[in-house]
Every structure is written in structure tokens, then in C-alpha cells.
C-alpha positions as CSV (number, residue, x, y, z in Angstrom):
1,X,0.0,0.0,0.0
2,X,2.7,2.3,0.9
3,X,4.4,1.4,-2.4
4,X,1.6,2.2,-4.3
5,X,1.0,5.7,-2.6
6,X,4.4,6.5,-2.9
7,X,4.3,5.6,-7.1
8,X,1.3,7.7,-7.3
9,X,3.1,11.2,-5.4
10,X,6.1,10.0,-7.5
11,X,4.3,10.3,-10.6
12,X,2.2,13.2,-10.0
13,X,4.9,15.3,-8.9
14,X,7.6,14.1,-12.2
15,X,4.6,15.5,-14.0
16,X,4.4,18.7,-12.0
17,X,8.6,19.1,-12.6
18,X,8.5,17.9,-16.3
19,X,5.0,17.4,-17.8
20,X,6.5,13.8,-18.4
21,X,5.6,13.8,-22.3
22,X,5.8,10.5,-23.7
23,X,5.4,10.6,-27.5
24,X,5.6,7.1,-29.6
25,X,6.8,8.1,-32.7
26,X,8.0,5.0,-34.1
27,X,6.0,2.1,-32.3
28,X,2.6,2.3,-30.2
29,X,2.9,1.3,-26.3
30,X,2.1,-2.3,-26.6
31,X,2.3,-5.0,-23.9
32,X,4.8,-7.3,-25.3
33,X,8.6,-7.8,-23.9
34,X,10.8,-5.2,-24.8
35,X,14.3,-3.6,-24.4
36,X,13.7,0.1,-24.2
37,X,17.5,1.8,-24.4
38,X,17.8,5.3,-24.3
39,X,20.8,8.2,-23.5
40,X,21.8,9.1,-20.2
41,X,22.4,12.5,-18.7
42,X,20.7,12.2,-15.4
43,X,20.1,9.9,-12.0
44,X,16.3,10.8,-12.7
45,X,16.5,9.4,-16.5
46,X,15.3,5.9,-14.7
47,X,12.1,8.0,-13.2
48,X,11.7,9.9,-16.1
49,X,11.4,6.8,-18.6
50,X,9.2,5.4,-16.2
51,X,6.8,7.7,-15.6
52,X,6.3,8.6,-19.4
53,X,5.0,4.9,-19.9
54,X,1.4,3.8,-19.2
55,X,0.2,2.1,-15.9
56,X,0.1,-1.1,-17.6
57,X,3.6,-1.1,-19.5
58,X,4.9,0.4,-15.9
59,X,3.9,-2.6,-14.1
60,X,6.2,-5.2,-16.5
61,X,9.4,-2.9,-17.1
62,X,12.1,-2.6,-15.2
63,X,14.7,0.1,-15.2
64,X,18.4,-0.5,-14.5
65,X,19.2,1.0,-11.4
66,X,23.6,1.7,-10.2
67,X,23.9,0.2,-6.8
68,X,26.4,2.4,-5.6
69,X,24.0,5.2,-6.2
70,X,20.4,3.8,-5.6
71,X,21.0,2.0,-2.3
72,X,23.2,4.6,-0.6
73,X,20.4,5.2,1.7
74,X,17.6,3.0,2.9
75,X,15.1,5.2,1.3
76,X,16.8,5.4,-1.8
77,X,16.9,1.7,-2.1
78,X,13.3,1.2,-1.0
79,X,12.4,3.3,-3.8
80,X,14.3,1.7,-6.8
81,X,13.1,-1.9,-4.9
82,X,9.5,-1.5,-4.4
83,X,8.5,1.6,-6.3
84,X,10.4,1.0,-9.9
85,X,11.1,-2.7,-8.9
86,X,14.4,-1.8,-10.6
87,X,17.6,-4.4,-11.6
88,X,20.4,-3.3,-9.6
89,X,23.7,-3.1,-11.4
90,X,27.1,-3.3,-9.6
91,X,29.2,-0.6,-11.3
92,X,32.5,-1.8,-8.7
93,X,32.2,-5.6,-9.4
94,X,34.8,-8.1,-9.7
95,X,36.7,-8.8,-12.9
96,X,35.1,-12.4,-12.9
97,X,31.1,-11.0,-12.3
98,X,28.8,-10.8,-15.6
99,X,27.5,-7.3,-15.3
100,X,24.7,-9.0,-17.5
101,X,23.9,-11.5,-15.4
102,X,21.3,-9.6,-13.7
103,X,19.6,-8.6,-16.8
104,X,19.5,-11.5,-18.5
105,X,17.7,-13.3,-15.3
106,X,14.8,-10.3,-15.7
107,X,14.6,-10.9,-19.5
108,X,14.3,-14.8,-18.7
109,X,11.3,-14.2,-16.6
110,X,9.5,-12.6,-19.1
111,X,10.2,-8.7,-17.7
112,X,10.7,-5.9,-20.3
113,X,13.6,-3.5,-19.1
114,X,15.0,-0.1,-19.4
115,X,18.4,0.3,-20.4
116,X,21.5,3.1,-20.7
117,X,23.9,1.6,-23.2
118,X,26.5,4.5,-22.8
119,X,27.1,2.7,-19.0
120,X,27.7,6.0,-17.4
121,X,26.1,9.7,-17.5
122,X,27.1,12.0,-20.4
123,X,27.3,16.0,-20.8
124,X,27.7,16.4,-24.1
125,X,25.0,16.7,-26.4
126,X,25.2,13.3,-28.2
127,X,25.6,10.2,-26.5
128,X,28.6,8.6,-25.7
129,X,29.8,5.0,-27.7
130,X,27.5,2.5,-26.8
131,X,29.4,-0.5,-24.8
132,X,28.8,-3.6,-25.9
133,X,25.7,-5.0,-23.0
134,X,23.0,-3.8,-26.0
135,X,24.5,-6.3,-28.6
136,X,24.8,-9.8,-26.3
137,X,21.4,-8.9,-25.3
138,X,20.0,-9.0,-28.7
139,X,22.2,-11.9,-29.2
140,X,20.5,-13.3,-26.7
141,X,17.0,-12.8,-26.7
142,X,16.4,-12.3,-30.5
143,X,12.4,-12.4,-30.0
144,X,12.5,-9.2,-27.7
145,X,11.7,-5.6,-29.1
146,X,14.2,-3.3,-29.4
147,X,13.0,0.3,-28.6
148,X,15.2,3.5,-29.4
149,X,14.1,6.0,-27.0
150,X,15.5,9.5,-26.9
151,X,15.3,11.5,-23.4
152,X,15.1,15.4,-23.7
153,X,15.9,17.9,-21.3
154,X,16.2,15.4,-17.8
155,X,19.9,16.9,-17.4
156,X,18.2,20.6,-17.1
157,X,16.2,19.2,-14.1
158,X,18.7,17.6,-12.3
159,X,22.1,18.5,-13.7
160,X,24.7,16.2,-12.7
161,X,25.4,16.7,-8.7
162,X,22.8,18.8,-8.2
163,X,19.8,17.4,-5.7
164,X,17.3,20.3,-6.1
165,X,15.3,19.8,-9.6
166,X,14.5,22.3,-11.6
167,X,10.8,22.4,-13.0
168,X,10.7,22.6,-16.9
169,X,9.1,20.4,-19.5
170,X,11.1,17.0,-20.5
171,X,9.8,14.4,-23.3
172,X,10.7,11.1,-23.7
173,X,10.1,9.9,-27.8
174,X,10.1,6.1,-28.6
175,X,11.4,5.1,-31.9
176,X,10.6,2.2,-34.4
177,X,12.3,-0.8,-33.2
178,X,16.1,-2.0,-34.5
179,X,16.8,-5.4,-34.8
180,X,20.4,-7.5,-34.8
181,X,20.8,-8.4,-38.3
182,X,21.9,-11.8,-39.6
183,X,26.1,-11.7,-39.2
184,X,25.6,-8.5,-38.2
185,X,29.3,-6.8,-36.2
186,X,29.1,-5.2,-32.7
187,X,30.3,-1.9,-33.7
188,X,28.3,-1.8,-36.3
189,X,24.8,-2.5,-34.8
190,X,26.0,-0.3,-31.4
191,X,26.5,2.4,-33.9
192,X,23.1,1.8,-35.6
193,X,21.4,1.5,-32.6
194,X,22.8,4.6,-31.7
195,X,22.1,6.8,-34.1
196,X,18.3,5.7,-33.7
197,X,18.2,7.0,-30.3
198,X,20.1,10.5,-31.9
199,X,17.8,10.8,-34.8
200,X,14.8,10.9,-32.1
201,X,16.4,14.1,-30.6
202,X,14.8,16.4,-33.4
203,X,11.0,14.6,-34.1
């Protein structure tokens, strides 16, 4: 009950700070299991993404979450656990740890998840090179949806190490699916997948 309370002042007050625009440009919200990636500027890109989708795509997506970050307090970590239900990455693991493994487990069970290929918050205008987490995935799980999404203005509300947002209107746009073609290189399909999310900047 708590959980639910909280998700509901969450919500209503990322759409009091940002108007939480979701516009599907490429693909209509649909129930089915999908990857959403998209750039990363801000901590709050996670809330933002989530917000922007509808109650019922909410309740079966998942957004990466960085350990170090989300569970630095016991709020923090209640939040991302039973608010987002998010999958907790380990950005200070050991040589010999999948940083996938995690992932993979929620795409086995059936969840859809929200992903940050660039692996770390950017400032500049384009995102960073994608690493290479996007592409095993797809290897993986070839009969999940790929969705581009592009993320615009987040950064302005919360600017990297700042903790007071900002109000001011954000937007998140989802693009037409990509999919891993057949021999298909990493670089290649990172870059591809890339400039999908990019070319969703100016729709």
C-alpha cells in the first residue's frame, strides 16, 4: 500500500517538474517484452522513462538502477526496490562478475527492461559510444523488441550533482524498433542503434 502511494506522489509530482511527455513516434505502447534503451544525462533518466510509460507497461518494465547510487540510503533503495522494482547493477564488481547476469535473469522471466547503453552519465550533447551490454542482449534474446528512445531535457532538471530539480518540460520519444541483423558486427549494430536514439532528438 505504501508502495503504491508512494508511485502515485512520484508520478504526480515528475509531472508537475516535467509534464512527463511520452510521444511514440516510431512504435505504439504495446504489452509485449521489450528492451527500451535510451541516453543518459541524469540519475532521474530511470524515473523519467518510467513515468512517461502507461500504468500497464509500468507494471512489467524494469529500469536498470547503479547500486552504488540507488542504495546509498535505505530510502533510496526502497524506492528503486518497491516503487520502480528496478535491476540493480554493480558498477564496482569483480573482474570475474557478468555485469549482464542480472539482466538476463529479468529478460528470462519474461520482464521488459530499461536500459543506458552509454554505461555511465554523459554531458555532451550526443551520447557517448554504446558498450557492448545492448548487442549480447539481442544476441541473446532475439524475439525481444528493441526500442530506441531519446530522453530530452532530464539533465536541465537535475544537472549532474545537483539534488534540487528544476521544473521545466522533459519528453521522452520512442522510436521504431532496430533489430540485430543476420552476421551483423558489434560496432556496427552499437552504432546503428545509436544513431536511432540520436535521430529521435529532433522529431
Amino acid at each position: 500500500m505504501l508502495a503504491k502511494l508512494m508511485s502515485l506522489f512520484l508520478l504526480g509530482l515528475v509531472r508537475v517538474l516535467t509534464g512527463a511527455q511520452a510521444r511514440w513516434y516510431g512504435c505504439p505502447p504495446k504489452a509485449e517484452q521489450r528492451i527500451y534503451f535510451a541516453n543518459h544525462q541524469s540519475h532521474a533518466d530511470l524515473v523519467m522513462i518510467w513515468a512517461a510509460l502507461p500504468k500497464e507497461l509500468r507494471s512489467i518494465t524494469r529500469p536498470i538502477a547503479a547500486k552504488d547510487y540507488w542504495t546509498k540510503s535505505s530510502f533510496k533503495k526502497w524506492i528503486t526496490t518497491a516503487v520502480f522494482n528496478a535491476i540493480y547493477v554493480d558498477r564496482a564488481r569483480t573482474a570475474d562478475q557478468d555485469p549482464l547476469e542480472p539482466l538476463i535473469d529479468a529478460l528470462e522471466r519474461g520482464d521488459s527492461i530499461i536500459i543506458f547503453p552509454e554505461g555511465t552519465r554523459g554531458n555532451a550533447e550526443e551520447p557517448q559510444p554504446f558498450k557492448a551490454g545492448l548487442y549480447n542482449l539481442a544476441q541473446k534474446f532475439p524475439h525481444v523488441v528493441l526500442v530506441p528512445a531519446w530522453i530530452d531535457n532530464i539533465q536541465r532538471v537535475m544537472p549532474k550533482g545537483e539534488v534540487v530539480p528544476v521544473p521545466i518540460l522533459c519528453s521522452v520519444t520512442f522510436g521504431t524498433p532496430v533489430q540485430l541483423g543476420d552476421g551483423e558486427e558489434r560496432r556496427e549494430f552499437l552504432d546503428r542503434a545509436r544513431q536511432a536514439v540520436i535521430a529521435l532528438r529532433d522529431v
